[in-house]
C-alpha positions in Angstrom: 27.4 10.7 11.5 25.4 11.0 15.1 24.0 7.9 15.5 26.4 5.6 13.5 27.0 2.9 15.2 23.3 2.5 16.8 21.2 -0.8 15.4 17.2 -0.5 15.0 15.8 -3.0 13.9 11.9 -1.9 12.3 8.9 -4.4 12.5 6.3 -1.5 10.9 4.0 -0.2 8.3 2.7 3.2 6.7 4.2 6.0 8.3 4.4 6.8 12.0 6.7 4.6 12.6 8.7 4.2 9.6 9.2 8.0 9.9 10.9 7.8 13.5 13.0 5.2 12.1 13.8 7.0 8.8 14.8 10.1 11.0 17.3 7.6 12.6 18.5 6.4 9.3 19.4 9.9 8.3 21.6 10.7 11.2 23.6 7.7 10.6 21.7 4.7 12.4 21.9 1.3 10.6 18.0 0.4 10.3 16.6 -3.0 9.2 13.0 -2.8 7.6 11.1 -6.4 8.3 8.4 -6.0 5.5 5.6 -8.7 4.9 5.8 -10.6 1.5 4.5 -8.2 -1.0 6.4 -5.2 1.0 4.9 -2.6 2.8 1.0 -1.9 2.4 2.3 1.8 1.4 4.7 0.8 -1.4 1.5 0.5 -3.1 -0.1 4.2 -2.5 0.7 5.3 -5.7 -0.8 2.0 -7.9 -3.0 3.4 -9.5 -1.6 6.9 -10.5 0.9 4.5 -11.9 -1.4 2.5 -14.2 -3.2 5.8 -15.5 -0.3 8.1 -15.5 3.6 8.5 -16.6 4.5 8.3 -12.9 7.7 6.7 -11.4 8.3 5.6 -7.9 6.6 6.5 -4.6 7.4 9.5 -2.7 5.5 9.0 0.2 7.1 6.2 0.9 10.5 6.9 -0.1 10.6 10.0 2.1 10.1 7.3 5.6 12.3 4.6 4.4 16.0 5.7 2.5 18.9 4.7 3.7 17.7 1.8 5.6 17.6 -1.9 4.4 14.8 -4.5 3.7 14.2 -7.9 4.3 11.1 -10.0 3.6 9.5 -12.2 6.5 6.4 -14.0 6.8 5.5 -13.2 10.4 2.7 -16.0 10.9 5.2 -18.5 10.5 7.6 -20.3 13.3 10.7 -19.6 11.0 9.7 -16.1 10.6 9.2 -15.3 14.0 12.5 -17.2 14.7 14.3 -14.6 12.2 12.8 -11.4 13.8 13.9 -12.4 17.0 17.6 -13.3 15.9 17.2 -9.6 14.4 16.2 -7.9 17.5 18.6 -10.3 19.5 21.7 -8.2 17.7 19.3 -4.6 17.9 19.9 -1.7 20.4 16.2 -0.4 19.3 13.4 -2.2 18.1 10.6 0.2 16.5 6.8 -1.4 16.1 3.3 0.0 14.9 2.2 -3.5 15.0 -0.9 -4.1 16.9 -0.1 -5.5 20.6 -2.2 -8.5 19.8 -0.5 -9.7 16.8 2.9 -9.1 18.5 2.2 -11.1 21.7 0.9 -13.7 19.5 4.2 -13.8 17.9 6.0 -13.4 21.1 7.6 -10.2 20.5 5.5 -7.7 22.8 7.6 -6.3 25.2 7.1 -8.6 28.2 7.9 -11.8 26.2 11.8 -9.7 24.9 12.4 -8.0 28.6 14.5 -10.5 30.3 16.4 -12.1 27.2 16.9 -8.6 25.7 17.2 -6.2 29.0 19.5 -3.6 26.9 17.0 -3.4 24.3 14.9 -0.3 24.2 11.6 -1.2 22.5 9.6 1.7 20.9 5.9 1.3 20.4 3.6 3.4 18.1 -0.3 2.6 18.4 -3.5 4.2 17.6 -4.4 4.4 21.1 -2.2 3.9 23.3 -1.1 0.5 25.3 -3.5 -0.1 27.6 -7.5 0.4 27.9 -10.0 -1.2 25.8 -9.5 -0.2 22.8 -5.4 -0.4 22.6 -5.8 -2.7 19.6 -8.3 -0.7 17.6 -6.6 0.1 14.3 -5.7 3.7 14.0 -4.5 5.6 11.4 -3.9 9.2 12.1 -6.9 11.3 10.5 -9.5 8.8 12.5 -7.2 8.8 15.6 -4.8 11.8 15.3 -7.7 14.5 14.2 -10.9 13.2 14.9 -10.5 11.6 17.7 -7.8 13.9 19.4 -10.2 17.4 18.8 -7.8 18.6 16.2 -11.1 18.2 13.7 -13.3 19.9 15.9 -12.2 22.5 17.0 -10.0 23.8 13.4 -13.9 23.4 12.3 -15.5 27.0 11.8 -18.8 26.9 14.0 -21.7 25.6 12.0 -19.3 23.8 9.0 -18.7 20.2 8.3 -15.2 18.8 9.2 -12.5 18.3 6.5 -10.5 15.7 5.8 -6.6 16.4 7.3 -4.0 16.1 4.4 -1.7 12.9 4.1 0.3 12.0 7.1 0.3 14.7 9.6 -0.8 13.3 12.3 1.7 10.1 11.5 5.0 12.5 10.7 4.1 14.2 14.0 4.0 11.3 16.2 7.4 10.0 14.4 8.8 13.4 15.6 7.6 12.4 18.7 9.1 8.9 18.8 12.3 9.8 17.8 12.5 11.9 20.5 11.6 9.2 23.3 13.8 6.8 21.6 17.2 9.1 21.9 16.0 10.0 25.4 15.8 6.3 25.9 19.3 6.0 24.6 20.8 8.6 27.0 19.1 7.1 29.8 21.0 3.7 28.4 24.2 4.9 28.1 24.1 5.8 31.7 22.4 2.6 32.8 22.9 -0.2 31.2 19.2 -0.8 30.7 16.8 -0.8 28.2 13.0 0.2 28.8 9.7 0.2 26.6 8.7 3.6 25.4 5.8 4.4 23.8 3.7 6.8 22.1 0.3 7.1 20.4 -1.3 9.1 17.6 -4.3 10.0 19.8 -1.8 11.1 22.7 0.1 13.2 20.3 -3.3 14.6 18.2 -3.9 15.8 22.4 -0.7 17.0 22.7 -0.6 19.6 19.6 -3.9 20.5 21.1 -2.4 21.5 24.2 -2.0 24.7 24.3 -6.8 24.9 23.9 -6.8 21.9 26.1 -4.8 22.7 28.6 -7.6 25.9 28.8 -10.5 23.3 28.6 -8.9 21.1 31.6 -8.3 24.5 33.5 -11.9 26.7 32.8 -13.9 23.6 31.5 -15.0 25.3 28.1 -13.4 26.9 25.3 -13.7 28.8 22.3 -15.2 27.8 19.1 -13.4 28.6 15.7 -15.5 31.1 13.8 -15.5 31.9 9.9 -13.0 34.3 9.1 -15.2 37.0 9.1 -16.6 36.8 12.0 -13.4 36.5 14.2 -12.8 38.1 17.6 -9.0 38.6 16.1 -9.1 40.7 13.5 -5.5 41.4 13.7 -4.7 37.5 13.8 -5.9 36.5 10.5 -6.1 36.4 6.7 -6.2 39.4 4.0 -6.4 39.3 0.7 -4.0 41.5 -1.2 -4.9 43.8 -4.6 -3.2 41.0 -6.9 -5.2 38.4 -5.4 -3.1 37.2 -3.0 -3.1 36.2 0.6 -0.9 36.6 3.4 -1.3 35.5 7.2 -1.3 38.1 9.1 -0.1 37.9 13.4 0.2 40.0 15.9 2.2 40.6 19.8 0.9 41.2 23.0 2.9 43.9 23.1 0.1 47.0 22.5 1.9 48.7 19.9 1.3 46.4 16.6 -2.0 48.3 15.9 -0.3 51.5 15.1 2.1 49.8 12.9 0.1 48.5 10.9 -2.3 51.5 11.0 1.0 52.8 9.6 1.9 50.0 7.1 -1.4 49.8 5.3 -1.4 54.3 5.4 -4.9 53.9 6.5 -5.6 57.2 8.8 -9.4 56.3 8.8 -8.5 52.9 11.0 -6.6 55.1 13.6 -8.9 57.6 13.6 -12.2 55.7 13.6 -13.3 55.5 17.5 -14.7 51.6 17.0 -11.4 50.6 16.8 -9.6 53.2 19.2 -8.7 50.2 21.8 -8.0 46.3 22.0 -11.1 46.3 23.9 -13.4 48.2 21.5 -11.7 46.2 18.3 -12.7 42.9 19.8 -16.6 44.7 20.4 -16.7 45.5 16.9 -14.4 42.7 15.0 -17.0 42.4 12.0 -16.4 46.2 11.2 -12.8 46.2 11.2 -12.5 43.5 9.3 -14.3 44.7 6.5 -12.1 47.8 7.2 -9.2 45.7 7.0 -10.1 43.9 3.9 -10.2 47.1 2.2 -7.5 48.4 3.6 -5.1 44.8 2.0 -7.1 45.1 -1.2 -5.5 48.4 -1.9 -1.9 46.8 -2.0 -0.3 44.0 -4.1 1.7 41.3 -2.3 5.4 42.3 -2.8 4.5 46.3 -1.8 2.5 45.6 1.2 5.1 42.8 2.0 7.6 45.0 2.5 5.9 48.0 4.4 4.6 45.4 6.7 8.5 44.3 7.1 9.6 48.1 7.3 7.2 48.5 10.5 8.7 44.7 11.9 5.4 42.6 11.5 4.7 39.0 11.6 3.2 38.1 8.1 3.9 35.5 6.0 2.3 34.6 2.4 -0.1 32.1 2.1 2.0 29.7 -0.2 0.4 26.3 -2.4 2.2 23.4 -2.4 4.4 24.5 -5.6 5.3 27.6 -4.7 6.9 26.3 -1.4 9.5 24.1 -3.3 10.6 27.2 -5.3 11.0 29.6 -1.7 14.3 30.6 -1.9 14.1 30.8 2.1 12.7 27.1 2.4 16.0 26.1 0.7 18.2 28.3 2.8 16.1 26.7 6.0 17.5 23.2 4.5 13.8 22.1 3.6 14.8 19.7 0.7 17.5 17.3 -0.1 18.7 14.9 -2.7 18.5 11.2 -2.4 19.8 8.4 -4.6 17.3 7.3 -7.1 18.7 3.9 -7.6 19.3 4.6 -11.1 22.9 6.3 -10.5 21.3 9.7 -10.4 19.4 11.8 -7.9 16.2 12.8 -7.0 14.4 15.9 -4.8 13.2 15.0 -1.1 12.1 16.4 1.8 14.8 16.6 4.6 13.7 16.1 8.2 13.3 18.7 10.3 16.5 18.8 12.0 19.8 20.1 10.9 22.7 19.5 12.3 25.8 21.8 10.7 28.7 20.1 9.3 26.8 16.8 8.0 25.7 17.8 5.1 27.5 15.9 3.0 26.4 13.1 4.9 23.2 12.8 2.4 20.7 9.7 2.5 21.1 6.3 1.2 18.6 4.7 -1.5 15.5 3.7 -1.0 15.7 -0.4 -0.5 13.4 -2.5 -2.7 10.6 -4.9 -1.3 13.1 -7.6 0.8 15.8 -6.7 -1.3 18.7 -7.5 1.5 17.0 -10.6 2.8 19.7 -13.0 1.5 22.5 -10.4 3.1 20.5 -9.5 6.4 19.9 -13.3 6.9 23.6 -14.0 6.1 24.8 -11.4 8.9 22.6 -13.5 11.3 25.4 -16.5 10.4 23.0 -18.6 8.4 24.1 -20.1 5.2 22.6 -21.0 1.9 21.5 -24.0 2.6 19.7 -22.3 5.4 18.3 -19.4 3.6 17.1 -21.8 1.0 15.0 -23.8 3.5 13.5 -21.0 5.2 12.6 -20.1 1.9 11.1 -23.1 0.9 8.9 -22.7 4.4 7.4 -19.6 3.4 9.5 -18.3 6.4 11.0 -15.4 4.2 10.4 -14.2 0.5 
């Protein structure tokens, strides 16, 4: 596998971080998860579904965290903290969401590791970035990621309250982003000899998705705001409702010729013929017409027949899919969307895969998903301790 061979050791909780890692563990990096006693805050997302429900396991979490391995560690204490250095003392990577207070505290920011540790590449995930005066606010991704970031804002239609982003975004995102500064890292150390702190944050990222508005906010100092539906200045980028009910996304080039396509797909000689929509110029001018025009147009068609004209002309369309409809797209399993991961049971269970494929591993698949500090005794054995060791960091508190 890619990255066999390549040690991360993870000191993190919830997702953004866990999810770099976790894209890691996939491609064939050995990952140590330090958990707190009691594991991970997120093992416990699905609590109570589980008490009210016939529900077994924890997707969410399992998704971040397969194939790597757990061990339990009391970070406040000195034999804790003596255990997570030894860990990142045998680490080529060492992945943190942990606030920089509490890591300085515990003398494993980056400044205290540099000079024992100058290989290591140390990969930071905060709320809001490193420095400034707020680099230890806690931040989870819909308070730093989409509020804070304009995300919310501006995917707001003018004069509507804000909604809520769904789980996670914002966190598998920056993880996305992570990974990618950590293998750059590694590149950089292969050709070097030297580690370096990398960082990224979910505020920086939320910015970064932004960037194709912001970049137009830096340049003309003002920008657009997202209107209803029907009262876009894009007709032809947009949503239509089809005769069965349902919706498709409809997008269109730059190219000059897509209006007479789909004048063509929908056999509508009234919208070529109408002189409100005769030009790009004069549909903008009279967008609220032509999408009512449009509407009835769609609502003349069901979704498979106007699926296909729209593919005879070559259109960009897609269907507007829910959540279970997506699992069963033939295309989204071609595209390699889902995968099967150990259930710990001897059988299997459906995931998500990450993003990435890379042909010819695909029998490669994910380990299991480790249990709350269920490697301790092995992980601290690999350090070269012994029983009698273990036991009396145990008896400390030091591990669980």
């Amino acid at each position: 596998m890619m990255l066999q061979g390549l040690k991360i050791v993870e000191l993190a909780t919830y997702i953004a971080a866990p999810a770099a890692a976790g894209m890691m563990a996939d491609w064939g990096a050995s990952v140590i998860k330090i958990e707190p006693k009691g594991g991970d805050p997120i093992r416990s997302f699905f609590k109570n579904v589980a008490a009210t429900a016939d529900f077994d396991g924890n997707p969410i979490f399992d998704l971040d965290n397969r194939s790597k391995r757990s061990v339990s560690v009391d970070l406040s204490t000195p034999g804790g903290q003596d255990v997570v250095k030894r860990l990142i003392s045998q680490a080529d990577i060492f992945v943190t969401n942990t606030r920089p207070q509490s890591l300085a505290r515990a003398g494993l920011d980056y400044d205290s590791l540099k000079s024992a540790h100058p290989t290591l590449i140390y990969a930071s995930v905060t709320g809001y970035g490193l420095e400034g005066t707020e680099r230890d606010r806690p931040g989870f991704d819909m308070a730093a990621f989409w509020a804070r970031s304009g995300l919310a804002s501006l995917t707001t239609p003018k004069g509507q309250s804000p909604i809520p982003m769904r789980v996670a975004v914002g966190d598998h995102t920056t993880g996305l982003a992570l990974a990618a500064g950590i293998l750059a890292a590694v590149v950089e150390r292969n050709r070097t000899g030297k580690g370096r702190l990398i960082e990224t944050s979910l505020l920086r990222t939320g910015i970064y998705c932004l960037g194709s508005d912001m970049a137009i906010q830096l340049r003309l100092g003002r920008i657009g705001s997202t209107r209803p539906r029907e009262q876009t200045t894009s007709p032809l980028n947009s949503f239509y409702q089809t005769k069965c009910g349902r919706w498709l996304c409809l997008l269109t080039r730059h190219s000059g010729d897509d209006w007479d396509r789909l004048a063509k797909a929908l056999s509508s000689e009234a919208l070529t013929a109408d002189p409100r929509f005769a030009s790009p110029r004069a549909r903008r001018e009279n967008a609220e017409a032509l999408i009512g025009a449009l509407d009835a147009a769609f609502a003349q068609w069901d979704l498979d027949t106007i699926a296909a004209r729209l593919d005879e002309v070559d259109l960009v369309w897609a269907p507007v899919q829910t959540p279970a409809e997506v699992t069963r797209d033939p295309q989204a399993m071609a595209a390699g969307a889902f995968i099967d991961i150990p259930d710990g049971k001897g059988g299997t269970m459906r995931s998500i895969a990450n993003p990435v494929r890379f042909w010819g591993e695909e029998a490669n698949g994910p380990g299991p998903v480790p249990g709350p500090g269920q490697h301790t005794d092995e992980i601290l054995g690999e350090l070269g301790l012994d029983a009698e060791q273990i036991a009396s960091l145990r008896s400390q508190g030091a591990v669980a």
